[in-house]
C-alpha positions, 0 to 999 in steps of 0.5 A: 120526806118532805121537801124543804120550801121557800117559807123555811128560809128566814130573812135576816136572821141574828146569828149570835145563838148560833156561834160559841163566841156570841158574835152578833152578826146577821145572815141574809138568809137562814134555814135549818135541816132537820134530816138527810134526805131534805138537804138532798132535796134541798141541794138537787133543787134551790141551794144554787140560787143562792150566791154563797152558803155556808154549812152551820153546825154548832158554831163552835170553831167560827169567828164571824167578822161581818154578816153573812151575805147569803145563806147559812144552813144549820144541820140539825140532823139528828140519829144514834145506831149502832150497827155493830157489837160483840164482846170486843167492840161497838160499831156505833153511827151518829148523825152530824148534828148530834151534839158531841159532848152528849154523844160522848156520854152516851157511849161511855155511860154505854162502856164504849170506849175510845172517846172519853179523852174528847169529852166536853169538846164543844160543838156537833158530830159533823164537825169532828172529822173535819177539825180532827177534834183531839185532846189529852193524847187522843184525836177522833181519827183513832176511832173513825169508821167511815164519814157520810157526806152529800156532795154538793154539786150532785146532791150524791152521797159518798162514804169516806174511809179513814184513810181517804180522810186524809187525816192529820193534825187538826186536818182532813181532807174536808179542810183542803181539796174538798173544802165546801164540796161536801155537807158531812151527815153521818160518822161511824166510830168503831169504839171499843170494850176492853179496858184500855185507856189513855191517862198519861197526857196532863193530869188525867190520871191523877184526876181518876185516881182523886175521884174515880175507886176503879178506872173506867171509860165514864171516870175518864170522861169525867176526869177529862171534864173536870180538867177542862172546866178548871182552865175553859171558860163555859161558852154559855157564860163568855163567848169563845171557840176554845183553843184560837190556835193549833200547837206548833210541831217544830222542826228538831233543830228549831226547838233545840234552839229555842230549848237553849234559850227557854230550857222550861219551855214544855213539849211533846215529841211526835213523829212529824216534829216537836209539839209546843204547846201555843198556850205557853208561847202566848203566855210567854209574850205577856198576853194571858188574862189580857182585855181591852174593851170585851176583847180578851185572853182567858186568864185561866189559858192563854190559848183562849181568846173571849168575848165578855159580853160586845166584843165584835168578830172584827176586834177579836180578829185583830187581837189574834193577828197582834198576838201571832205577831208578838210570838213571831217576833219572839219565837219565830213561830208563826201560829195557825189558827184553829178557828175559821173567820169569816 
């Protein structure tokens, strides 16, 4: 392979392409890795020149609030093999920067299925297991094999289990203890064949059932698409990273509280907790559909912040805290955000 140079690094480079929400900031220094192996090179030899990184895929989970002094790195390392496949199953591996929406149609147009609920997730392979991406009752956890990732102090390469991934609501070890340790390169999912789905979260069954004449893994997929579309703005029209916050699982005898005072309010039982939704927290303290300037609350879901056109990282970071403030106040909720600032 050819070694990575100095004459692939670009000065100065505008990051607003390379960030869902548009945010127009700057790197000092930019570069793209195309393969593994190159950010092996890479890593071993120039990488710690450099007085901070940052690992880019597609930008969607990152809110810029200033340039980027250093250099930013877009994984752009591409690949689909499937190792195994019997009648039951398919053990299939994805480099980290293939885009994900397309890996999931790959794999279901494929009648693999365990991934369909996670359709139209913006952003890259990659970055899956690190948010633990999940929606409509499903997270990526439930699939993932194994995660290939260099550690950057050796430029080694290391196989993660599941279970050494730690994983957790919108959490995994690559967010704690091995934060900025490790480039992920590759994931493999062990998705199934046989027709088990999931379509009791939302409405995806009565998606399916409008538009689908059988339930499959693709009718899914598209009834999920279909869902996500009518409440999230298209990142290539307005900018945005989705859901801004996680959803607050609450200790039982805070949410019986609140359910004394808010008995509508809706929620979902799981084993750590009870999970509210922070769409309607948020909606509930008067921010949805909310502007000021290019600063704004999607009308159509109040956990989605936008940018409509110049909106800066720093403004949108300001109305995030005043929104966390307001359901603090209110609920005595304190949101965590899902969304990293830089």
């Amino acid at each position: 392979m050819k070694k990575v140079s100095m004459a692939a690094i670009i000065k100065n480079q505008p990051l607003a392409k390379y960030n869902t929400f548009g945010i127009d900031v700057k790197a000092s220094y930019f570069m793209t890795i195309p393969s593994a192996q190159e950010a092996v090179d890479f890593i071993k030899g120039e990488l710690h020149s450099y007085k901070a990184y940052l690992f880019l895929g597609g930008g969607s989970n990152i809110l810029f609030t200033r340039n980027f002094e250093g250099l930013v790195m877009h994984v752009a390392i591409k690949g689909i093999e499937v190792l195994e496949e019997n009648d039951e199953e398919c053990v299939v591996k994805a480099a980290a920067g293939e885009d994900w929406p397309a890996f999931v149609d790959y794999c279901v147009q494929r009648g693999w299925g365990g991934i369909e609920n996670l359709a139209l997730i913006p952003g890259q392979v990659g970055a899956a297991p690190v948010q633990n991406i999940g929606a409509y009752g499903r997270e990526v956890k439930d699939v993932i094999e194994t995660v290939e990732g260099l550690e950057i102090a050796t430029g080694n390469f290391r196989r993660f289990s599941n279970k050494e991934c730690a994983f957790g609501y919108r959490y995994s070890i690559f967010k704690n203890s091995l934060r900025n340790r490790y480039l992920i390169t590759a994931v493999t999912f062990r998705l199934h064949k046989q027709p088990l789905f999931y379509l009791d979260y939302g409405s995806i069954r009565d998606q399916v059932q409008q538009h689908a004449t059988e339930i499959t893994f693709e009718a899914v997929a598209e009834a999920v698409k279909r869902i996500r579309r009518s409440k999230l703005p298209d990142v290539e029209q307005t900018g945005s990273a989705g859901s801004f916050f996680k959803n607050p699982i609450l200790p039982e005898t805070h949410f019986e509280q609140l359910r004394k005072r808010y008995p509508t309010m809706p929620f979902f039982k799981m084993e750590s907790g009870i999970k509210v939704p922070a769409g309607w927290l948020i909606e509930q303290c008067g921010w949805r559909g909310y502007r000021e300037g290019d600063c704004g609350v999607y009308p159509h879901q109040a956990l989605v912040l936008v940018n409509y056109g110049g909106a800066s990282g720093k403004a949108l970071f300001k109305m995030s805290e005043r929104i966390r403030n307001d359901v603090s106040d209110r609920f005595n909720i304190n949101l965590q955000r899902e969304v990293t600032v830089f």
